[in-house]
C-alpha positions as CSV (number, residue, x, y, z in Angstrom):
1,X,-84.9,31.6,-32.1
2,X,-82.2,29.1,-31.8
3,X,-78.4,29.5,-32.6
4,X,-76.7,27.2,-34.8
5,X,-73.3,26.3,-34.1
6,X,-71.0,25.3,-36.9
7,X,-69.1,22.5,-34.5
8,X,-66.6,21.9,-37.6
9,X,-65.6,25.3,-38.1
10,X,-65.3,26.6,-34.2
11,X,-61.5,26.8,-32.9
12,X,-60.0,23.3,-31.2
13,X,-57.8,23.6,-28.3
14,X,-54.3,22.8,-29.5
15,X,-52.8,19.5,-28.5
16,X,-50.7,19.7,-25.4
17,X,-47.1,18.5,-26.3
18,X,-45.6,15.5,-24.9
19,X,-44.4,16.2,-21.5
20,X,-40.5,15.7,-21.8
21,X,-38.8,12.9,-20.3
22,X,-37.1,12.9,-17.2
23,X,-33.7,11.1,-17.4
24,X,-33.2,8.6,-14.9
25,X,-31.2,10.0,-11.7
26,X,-29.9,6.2,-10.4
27,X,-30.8,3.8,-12.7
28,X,-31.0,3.4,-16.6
29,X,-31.1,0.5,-19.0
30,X,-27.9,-0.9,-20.7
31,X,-28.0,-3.6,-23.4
32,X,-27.3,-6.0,-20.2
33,X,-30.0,-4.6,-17.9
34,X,-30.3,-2.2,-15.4
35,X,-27.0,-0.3,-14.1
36,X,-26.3,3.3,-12.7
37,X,-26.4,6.4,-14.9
38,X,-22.8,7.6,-15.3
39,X,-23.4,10.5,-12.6
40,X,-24.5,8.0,-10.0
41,X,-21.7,5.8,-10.7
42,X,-18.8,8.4,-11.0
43,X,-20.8,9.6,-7.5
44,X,-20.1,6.0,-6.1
45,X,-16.6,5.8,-7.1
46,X,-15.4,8.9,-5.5
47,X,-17.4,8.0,-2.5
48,X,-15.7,4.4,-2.8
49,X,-12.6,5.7,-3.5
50,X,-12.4,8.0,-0.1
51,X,-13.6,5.5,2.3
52,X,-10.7,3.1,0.5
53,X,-8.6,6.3,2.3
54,X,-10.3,6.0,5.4
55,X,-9.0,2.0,6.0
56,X,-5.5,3.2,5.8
57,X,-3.7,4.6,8.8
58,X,-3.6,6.8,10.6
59,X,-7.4,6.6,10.5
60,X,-7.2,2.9,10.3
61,X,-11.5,2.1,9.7
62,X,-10.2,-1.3,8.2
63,X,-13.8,-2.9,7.3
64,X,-14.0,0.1,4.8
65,X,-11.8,-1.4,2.6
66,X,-14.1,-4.0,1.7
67,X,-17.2,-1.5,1.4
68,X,-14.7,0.2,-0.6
69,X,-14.3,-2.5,-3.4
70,X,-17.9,-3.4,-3.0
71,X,-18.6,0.2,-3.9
72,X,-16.0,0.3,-7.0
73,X,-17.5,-3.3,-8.5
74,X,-21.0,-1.8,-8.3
75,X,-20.1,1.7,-10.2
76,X,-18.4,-0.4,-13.1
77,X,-20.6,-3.1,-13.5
78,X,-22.1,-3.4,-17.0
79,X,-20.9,-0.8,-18.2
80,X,-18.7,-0.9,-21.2
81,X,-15.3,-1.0,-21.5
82,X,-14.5,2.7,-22.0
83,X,-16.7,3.7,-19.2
84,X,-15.1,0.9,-16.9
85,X,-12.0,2.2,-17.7
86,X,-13.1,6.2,-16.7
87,X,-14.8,4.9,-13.7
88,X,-12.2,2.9,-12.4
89,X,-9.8,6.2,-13.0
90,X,-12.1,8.4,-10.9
91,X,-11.9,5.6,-8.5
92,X,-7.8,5.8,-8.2
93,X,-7.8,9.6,-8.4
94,X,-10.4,9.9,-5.1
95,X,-8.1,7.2,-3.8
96,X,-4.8,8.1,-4.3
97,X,-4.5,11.8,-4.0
98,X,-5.4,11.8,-0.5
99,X,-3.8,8.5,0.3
100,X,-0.3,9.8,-1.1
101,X,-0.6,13.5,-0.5
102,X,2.5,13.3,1.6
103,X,4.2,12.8,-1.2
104,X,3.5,16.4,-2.3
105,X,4.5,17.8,1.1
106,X,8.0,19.1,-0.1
107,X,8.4,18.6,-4.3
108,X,5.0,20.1,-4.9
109,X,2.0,19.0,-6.8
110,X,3.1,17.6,-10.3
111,X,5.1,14.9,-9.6
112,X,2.0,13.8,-6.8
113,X,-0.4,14.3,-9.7
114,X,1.6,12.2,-11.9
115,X,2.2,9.4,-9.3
116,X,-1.6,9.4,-8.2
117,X,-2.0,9.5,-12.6
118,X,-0.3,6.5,-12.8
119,X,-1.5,4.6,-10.3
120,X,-5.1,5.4,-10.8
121,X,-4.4,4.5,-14.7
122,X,-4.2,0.7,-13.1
123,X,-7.3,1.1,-10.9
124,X,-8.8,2.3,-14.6
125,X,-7.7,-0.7,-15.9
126,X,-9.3,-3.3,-13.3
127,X,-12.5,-1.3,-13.9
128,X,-12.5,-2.4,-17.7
129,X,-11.0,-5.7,-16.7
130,X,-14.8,-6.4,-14.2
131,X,-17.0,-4.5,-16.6
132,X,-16.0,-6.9,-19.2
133,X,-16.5,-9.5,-16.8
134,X,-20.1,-8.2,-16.5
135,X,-22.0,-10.7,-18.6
136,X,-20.2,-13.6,-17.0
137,X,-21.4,-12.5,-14.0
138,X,-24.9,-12.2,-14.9
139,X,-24.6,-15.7,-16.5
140,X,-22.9,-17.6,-13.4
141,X,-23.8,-14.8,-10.3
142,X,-21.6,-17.3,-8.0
143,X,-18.4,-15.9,-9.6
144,X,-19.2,-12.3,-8.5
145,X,-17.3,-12.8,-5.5
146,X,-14.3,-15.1,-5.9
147,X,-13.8,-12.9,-9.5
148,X,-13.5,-9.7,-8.1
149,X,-11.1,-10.9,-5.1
150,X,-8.8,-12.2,-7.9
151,X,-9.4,-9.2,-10.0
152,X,-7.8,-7.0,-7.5
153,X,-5.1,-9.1,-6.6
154,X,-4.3,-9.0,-10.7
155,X,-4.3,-5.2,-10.6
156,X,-2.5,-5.0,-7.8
157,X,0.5,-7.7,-8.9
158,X,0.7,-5.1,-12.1
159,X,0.7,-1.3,-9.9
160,X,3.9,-3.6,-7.7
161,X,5.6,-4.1,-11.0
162,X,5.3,-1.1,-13.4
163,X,6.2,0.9,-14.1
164,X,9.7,1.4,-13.2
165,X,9.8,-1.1,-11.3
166,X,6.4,-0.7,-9.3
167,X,4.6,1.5,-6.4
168,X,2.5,-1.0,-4.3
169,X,1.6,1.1,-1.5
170,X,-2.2,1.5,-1.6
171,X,-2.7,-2.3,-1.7
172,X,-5.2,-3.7,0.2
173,X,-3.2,-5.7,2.0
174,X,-1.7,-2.3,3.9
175,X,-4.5,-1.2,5.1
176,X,-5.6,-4.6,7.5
177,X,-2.5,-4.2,10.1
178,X,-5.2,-3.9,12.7
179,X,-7.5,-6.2,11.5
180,X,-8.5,-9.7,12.3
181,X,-7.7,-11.0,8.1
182,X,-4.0,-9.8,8.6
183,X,-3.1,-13.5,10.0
184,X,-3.7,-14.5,6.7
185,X,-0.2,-12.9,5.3
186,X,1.3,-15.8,7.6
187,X,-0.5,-18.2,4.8
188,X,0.1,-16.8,1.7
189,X,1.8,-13.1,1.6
190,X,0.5,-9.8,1.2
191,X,-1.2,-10.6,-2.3
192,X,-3.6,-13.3,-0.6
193,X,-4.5,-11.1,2.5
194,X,-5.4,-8.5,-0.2
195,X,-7.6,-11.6,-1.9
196,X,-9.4,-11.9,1.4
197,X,-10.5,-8.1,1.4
198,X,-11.6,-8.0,-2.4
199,X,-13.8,-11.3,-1.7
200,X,-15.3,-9.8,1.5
201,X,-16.2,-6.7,-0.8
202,X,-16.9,-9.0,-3.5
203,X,-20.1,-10.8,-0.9
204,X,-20.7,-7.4,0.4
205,X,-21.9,-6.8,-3.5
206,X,-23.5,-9.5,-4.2
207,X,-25.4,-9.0,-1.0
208,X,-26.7,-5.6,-1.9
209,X,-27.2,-6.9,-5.5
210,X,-29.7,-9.6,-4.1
211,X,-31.2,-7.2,-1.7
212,X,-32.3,-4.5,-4.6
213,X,-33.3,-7.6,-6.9
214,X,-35.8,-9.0,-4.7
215,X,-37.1,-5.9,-3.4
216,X,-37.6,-3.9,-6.6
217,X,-36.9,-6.6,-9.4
218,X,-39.1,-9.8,-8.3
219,X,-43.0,-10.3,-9.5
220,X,-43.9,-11.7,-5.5
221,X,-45.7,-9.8,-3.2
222,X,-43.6,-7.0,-1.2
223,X,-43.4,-9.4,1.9
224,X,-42.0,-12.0,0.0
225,X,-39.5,-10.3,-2.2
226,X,-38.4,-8.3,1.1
227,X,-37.8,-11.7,3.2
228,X,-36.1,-13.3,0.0
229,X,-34.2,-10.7,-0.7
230,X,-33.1,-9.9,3.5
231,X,-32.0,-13.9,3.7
232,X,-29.8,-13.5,0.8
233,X,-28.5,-10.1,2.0
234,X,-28.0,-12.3,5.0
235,X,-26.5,-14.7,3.9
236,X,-24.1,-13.3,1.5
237,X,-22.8,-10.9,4.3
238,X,-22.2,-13.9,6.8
239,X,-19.8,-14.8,4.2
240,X,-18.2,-11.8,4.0
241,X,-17.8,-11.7,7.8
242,X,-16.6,-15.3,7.6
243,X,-14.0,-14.3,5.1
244,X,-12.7,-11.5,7.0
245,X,-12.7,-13.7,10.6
246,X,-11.5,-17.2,9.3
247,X,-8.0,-15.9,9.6
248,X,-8.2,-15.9,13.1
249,X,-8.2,-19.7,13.6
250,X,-4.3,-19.5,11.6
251,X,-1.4,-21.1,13.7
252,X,0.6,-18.5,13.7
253,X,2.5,-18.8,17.0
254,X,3.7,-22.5,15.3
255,X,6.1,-20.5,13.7
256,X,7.1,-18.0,16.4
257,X,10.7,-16.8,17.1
258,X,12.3,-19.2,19.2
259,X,16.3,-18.1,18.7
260,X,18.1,-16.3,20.8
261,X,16.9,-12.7,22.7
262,X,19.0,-10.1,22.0
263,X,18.7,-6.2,23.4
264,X,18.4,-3.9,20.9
265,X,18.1,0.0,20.6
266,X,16.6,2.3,18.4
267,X,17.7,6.1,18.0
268,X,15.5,9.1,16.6
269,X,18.0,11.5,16.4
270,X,15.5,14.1,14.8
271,X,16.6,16.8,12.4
272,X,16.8,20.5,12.5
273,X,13.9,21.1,10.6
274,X,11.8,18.4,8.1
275,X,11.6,18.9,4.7
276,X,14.3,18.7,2.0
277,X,16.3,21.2,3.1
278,X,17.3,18.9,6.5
279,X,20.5,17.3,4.9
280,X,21.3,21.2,4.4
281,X,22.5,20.7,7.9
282,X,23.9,17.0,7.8
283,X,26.6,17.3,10.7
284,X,24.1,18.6,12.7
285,X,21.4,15.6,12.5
286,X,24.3,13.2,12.2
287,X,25.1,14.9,15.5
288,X,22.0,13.9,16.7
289,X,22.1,10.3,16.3
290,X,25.1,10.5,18.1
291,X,24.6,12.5,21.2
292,X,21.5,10.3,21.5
293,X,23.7,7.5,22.0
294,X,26.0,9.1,23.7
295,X,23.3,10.2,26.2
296,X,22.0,6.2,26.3
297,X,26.0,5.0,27.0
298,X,25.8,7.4,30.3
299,X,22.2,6.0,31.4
300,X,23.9,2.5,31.0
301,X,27.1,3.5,32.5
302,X,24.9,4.5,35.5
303,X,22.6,1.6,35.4
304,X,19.6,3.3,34.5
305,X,19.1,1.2,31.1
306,X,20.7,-2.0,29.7
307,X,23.6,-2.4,27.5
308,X,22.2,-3.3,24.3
309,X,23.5,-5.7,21.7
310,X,23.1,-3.4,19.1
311,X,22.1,-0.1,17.9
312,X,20.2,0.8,15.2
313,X,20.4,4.1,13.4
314,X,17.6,5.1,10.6
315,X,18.1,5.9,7.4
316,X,20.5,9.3,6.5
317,X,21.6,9.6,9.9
318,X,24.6,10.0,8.0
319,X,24.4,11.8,4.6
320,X,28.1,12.9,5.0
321,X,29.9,9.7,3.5
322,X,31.8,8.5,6.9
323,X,34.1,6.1,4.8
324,X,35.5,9.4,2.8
325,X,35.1,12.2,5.6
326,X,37.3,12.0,8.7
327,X,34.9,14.1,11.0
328,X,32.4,11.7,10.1
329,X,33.8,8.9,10.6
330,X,35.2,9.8,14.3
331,X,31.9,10.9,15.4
332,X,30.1,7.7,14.7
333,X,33.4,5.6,16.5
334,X,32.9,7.8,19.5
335,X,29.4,6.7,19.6
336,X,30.0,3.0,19.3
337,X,32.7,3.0,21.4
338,X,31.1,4.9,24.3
339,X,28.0,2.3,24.0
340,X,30.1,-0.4,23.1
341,X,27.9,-2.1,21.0
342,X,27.7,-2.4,17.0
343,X,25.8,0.6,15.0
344,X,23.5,-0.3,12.3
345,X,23.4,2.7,10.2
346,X,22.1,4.4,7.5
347,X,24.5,6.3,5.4
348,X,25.2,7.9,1.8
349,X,28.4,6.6,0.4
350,X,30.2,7.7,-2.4
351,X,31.9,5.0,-5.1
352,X,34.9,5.0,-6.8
353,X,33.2,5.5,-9.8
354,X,31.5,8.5,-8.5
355,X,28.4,7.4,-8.0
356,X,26.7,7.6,-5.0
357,X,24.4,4.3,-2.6
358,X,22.2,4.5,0.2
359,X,23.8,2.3,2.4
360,X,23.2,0.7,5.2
361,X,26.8,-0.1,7.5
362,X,27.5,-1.8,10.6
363,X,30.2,-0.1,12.9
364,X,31.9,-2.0,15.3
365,X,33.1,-0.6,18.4
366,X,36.6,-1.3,17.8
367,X,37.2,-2.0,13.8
368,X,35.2,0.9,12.4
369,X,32.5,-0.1,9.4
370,X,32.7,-4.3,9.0
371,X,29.7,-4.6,6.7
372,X,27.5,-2.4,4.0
373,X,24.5,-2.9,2.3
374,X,23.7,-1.0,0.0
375,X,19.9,-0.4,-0.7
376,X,18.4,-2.8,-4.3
377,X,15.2,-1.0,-4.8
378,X,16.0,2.8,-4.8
379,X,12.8,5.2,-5.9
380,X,12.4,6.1,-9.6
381,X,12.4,10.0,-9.6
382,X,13.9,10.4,-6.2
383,X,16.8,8.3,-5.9
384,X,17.1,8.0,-9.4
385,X,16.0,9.1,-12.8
386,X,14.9,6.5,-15.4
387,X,15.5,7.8,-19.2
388,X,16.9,11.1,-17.2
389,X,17.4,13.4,-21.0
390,X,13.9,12.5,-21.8
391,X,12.2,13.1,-18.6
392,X,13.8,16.0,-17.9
393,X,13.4,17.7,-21.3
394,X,9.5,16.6,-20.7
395,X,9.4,18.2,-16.9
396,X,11.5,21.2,-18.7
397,X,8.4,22.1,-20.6
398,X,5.5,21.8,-17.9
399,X,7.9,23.8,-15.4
400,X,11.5,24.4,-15.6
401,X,11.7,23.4,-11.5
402,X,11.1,20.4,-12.1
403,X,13.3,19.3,-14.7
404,X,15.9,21.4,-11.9
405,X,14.7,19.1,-9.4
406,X,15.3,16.3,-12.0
407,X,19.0,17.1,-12.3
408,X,19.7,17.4,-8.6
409,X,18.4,13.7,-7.7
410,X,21.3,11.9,-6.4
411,X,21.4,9.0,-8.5
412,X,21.4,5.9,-6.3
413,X,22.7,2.7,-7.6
414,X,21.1,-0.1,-7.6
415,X,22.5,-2.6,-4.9
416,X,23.6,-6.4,-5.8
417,X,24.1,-7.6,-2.5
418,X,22.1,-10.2,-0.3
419,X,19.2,-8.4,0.9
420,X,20.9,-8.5,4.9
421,X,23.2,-7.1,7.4
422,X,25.5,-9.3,9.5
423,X,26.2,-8.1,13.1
424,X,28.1,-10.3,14.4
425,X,26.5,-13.4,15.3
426,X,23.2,-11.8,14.0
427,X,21.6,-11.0,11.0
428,X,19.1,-8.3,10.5
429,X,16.9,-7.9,7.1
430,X,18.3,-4.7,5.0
431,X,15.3,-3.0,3.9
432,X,15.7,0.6,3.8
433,X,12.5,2.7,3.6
434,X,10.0,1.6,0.7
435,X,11.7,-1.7,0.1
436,X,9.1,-2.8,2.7
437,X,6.4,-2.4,0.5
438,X,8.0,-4.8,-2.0
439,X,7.4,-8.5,-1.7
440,X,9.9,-9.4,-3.5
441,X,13.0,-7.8,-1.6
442,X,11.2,-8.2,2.2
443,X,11.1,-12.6,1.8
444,X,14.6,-12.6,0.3
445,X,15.8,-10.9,3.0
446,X,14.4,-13.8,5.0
447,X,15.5,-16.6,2.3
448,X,19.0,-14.8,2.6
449,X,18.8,-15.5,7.3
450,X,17.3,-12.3,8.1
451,X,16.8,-13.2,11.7
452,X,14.7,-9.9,12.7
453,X,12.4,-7.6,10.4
454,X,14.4,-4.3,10.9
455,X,13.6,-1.6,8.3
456,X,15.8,2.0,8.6
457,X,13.9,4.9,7.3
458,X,13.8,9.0,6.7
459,X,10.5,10.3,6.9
460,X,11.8,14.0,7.1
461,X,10.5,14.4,3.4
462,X,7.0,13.1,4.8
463,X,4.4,13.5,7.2
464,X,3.1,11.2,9.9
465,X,0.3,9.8,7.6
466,X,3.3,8.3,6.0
467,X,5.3,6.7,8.8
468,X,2.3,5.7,10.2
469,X,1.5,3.9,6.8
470,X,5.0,2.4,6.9
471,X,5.0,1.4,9.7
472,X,1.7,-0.9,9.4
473,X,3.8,-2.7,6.8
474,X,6.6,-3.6,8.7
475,X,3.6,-5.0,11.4
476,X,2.3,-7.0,8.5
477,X,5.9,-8.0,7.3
478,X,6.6,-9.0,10.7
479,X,3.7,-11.8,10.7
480,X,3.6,-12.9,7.2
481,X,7.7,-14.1,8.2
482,X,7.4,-14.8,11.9
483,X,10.3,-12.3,13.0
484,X,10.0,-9.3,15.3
485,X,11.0,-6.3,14.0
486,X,11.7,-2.4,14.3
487,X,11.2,0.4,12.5
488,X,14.2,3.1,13.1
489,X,13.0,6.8,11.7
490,X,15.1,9.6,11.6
491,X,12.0,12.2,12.8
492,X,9.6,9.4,13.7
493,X,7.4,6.7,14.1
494,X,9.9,4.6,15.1
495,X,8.7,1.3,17.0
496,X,8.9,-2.5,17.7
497,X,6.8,-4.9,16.6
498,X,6.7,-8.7,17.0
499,X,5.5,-12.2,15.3
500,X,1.7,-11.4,15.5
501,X,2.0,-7.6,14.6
502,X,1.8,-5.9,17.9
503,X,3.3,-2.9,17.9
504,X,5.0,-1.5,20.9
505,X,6.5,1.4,22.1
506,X,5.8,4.0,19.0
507,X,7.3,7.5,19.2
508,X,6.3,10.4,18.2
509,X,6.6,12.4,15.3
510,X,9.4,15.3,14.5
511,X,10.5,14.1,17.9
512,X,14.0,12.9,19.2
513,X,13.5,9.6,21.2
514,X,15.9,6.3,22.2
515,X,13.5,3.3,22.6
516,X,14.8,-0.1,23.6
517,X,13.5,-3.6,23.5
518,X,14.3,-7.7,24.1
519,X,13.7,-9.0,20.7
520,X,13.9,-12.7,19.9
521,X,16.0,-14.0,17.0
522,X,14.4,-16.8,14.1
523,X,15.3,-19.2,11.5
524,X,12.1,-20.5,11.1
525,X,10.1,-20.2,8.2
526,X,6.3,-19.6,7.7
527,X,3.9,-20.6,5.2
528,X,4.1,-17.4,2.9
529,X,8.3,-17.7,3.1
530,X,8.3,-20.8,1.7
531,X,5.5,-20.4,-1.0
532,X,6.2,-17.0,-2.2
533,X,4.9,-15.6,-5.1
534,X,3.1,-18.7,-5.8
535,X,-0.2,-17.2,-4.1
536,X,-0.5,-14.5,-6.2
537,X,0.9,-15.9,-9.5
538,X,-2.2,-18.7,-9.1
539,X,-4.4,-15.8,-8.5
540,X,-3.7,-13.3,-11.3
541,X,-3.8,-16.5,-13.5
542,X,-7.5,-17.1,-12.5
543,X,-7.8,-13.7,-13.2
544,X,-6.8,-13.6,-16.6
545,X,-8.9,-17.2,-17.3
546,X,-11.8,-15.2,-16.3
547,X,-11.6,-12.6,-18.1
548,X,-10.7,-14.3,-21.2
549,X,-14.0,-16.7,-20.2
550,X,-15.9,-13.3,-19.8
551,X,-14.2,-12.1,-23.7
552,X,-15.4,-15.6,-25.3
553,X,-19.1,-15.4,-23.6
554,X,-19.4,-11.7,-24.8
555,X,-18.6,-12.6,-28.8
556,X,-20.6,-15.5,-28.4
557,X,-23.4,-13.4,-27.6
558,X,-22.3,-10.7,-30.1
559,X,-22.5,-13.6,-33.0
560,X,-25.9,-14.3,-31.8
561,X,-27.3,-11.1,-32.4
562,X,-26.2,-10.9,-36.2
């Protein structure tokens, strides 16, 4: 007997439902191709971000700085202008927190968090500056390069500016004393040596660009796509050495010092302790400076060391006013008598109208102070307070400390003096501490005769990672004028450096030391004196061209589509 199956009415295995998607872990599609998911990108800009850290003294890995903006173009590009502007902030923040975390050493973290803040807010904006730029790119793949090298220089001439008058350290351009691309600050200044890095990072992205394109993008067989894709790897990171080597063929030494040689020596008188509480004790590290020198006068009086032309104090040596306080002022005569030779000093000084300037002075062994500067560029927030009732009501409410802190900031004023020190017959730029950093102030110190690059600094706030980042810039300032130079630092590093940015005789931090050198006096002028800001004023223009370019290309395609 056979069974009968009713097919129609027996049970049907139940559909199996879609298996779900899986999102994309590197890259996903964007209404201008293929780009990296959000995670990989905000991934790639921290990464980028710390090996930016890495060029930097003290570690001083200079290439990075290239991979580093190579890195940062590739996590912004194509996406839109929000998400530009978040990556490039993520960018800044892995940048600058570590880069500047001296800064936090002594005030604590919010006013390090806001600095970082505000100079990551710029590195934000470059981001939505090149992932505008992103379909011009795509259209013209040529301008990946040269665009992105005058990108940075853009953001960079903005961060140097505002606000408050700027904080440029953490420019490219700082981070290549070492490097063979530093002789181009001889040519055009720090903003076109920090051109050269951007375009080497620029061909280093368009080189990994091309790579992942042929490999994984082309319809040719694997062999061909890898050697097409390899040659233009290759190709595009020749030019990115070539970039960063070409320098090397400058004539710098056409513009070497060829003045006078003059002896000149440097005192680290060290303080009691570092931090902020070392002017707590200001006798006693003005006290230092002296016996230092006092301790030189007998070495030269016994003719183990030569009688210098000049001595140069740092920054604070003095913070008791030596014009106003007797005890002061005797101190610092018994010193330049005893090595009788002219002090350069740094000093605070209190005005008739009872403000206070960081000055420098000159003390001649017989007349006392001859000559002041008085320092043009003091720091917003340490040396003075911008809008002071508003900021410190705004402080008051995140932590009553700081607005405390805010009201105990000296109050500098702003020098209107030449930016120089006469000694004599010689003249001496008048940078005190972060005024190297500045373009501006370091080639009108040369435009007003600075003869030799000397910079006076306290670092007792800092760390080494500081000096040692300050003292790269005078290296770099030292070749992009032609002078030799020092750098005199109340705990350290103190050194020489000369026309090509060797640096000799470097002390050691939190460490009293006298060092003494033969430098050689100019009146020459190189390539970057004479064309100043003209560099960088021709670059941030092709910036802007481009990006306005990149604005008309992306509504022309926006009008297309309606």
């Amino acid at each position: 007997m056979s069974t009968v199956i009713d097919r129609e009415a027996a049970p049907t295995p139940e559909a199996a439902p879609p298996a779900p998607k899986r999102r994309p872990l590197l890259l996903t599609d964007s209404p201008l191709g293929r780009r990296l998911t959000l995670p990989a990108a905000l991934v790639l800009a921290i990464a980028s971000g710390l090996l930016a850290v890495l060029a930097f003294p003290p570690y001083g890995a200079w290439p990075l700085a290239a991979v580093s903006v190579a890195g940062f173009g590739a996590a912004v590009h194509r996406r839109r202008l929000r998400g530009g502007l978040g990556v490039g902030f993520v960018y800044g923040m892995a940048f600058f927190l570590p880069l500047l975390a001296w800064s936090s050493t002594q005030v604590g973290q919010w006013p390090w968090l806001f600095l970082c803040g505000l100079e990551a807010l710029a590195m934000g904006l470059l981001g939505m500056g090149l992932a505008a730029c992103s379909r011009l790119i795509d259209t013209h793949r040529w301008t990946w390069a040269p665009l992105t090298g005058v990108a940075w220089v853009a953001e960079e001439a903005l961060r140097s500016r505002q606000p408050f008058g700027g904080f440029p350290w953490g420019n490219l351009a700082f981070s290549q004393a070492e490097s063979p691309t530093a002789a181009a600050i001889w040519l055009g200044g720090a903003p076109f040596l920090s051109f050269l890095v951007a375009l080497s990072g620029g061909f280093l992205l368009a080189a990994g660009y091309a790579l992942a394109v042929h490999i994984y993008g082309s319809q040719a067989s694997p062999r061909e796509r890898r050697t097409a894709g390899i040659r233009k790897a290759a190709a595009f990171t020749a030019a990115a050495a070539l970039t960063a080597l070409a320098p090397l063929a400058l004539p710098i030494n056409a513009t070497a010092p060829d003045g006078e040689e003059i002896n000149v020596a440097v005192v680290q008188g060290n303080v009691p302790r570092l931090g902020l509480s070392f002017n707590e004790q200001r006798r006693a590290v003005l006290d230092n400076h002296v016996q230092a020198t006092l301790d030189l006068a007998d070495a030269v009086n016994e003719g183990r060391a030569e009688r210098p032309d000049l001595v140069m104090w740092p920054e604070n040596a003095s913070d008791i006013d030596p014009l106003a306080n007797e005890d002061a002022y005797d101190r610092i005569s018994q010193a330049a008598a005893a090595i009788g030779a002219p002090i350069v000093l740094g000093g605070i000084v209190h005005n008739d109208d009872g403000t206070r300037s960081n000055m420098t002075i000159v003390w001649d062994p017989e007349d006392g102070p001859v000559y002041m500067y008085s320092k043009r560029h003091p720091v917003p927030f340490a040396e003075y307070v911008p809008y002071k009732a508003f900021f410190s009501t705004v402080a008051g409410w995140i932590d009553p400390r700081m607005s405390e802190g805010l009201d105990n900031v000296a109050g500098f004023e702003h020098g209107q003096n030449a930016g120089i020190v006469e000694v004599g017959d010689y003249t001496l730029s008048g940078l005190i501490c972060f005024e190297i950093a500045f373009d501006a102030e370091t080639r009108a110190s040369v435009l007003d005769g600075a003869q030799l690059m000397a910079v006076g600094t306290n670092n007792a706030t800092f760390d080494v990672n500081e000096a040692r980042q300050q003292l790269a810039m005078v290296q770099l300032r030292s070749l992009e004028h032609g002078r030799d130079g020092l750098m005199a630092s109340t705990v350290g590093v103190s050194g020489f450096t000369d026309h090509t940015g060797e640096v000799s005789q470097a002390t050691e931090f939190n460490t009293a030391a006298v060092i003494q050198a033969d430098l050689t006096l100019s009146d020459r002028s190189t390539p970057a004196s004479t064309v100043g800001i003209l560099p960088e004023a021709v670059l941030t223009g092709a910036a802007l061209v481009a990006l306005a370019c990149a604005i008309l290309i992306n509504l022309k395609h926006r009008r297309s589509q309606t």
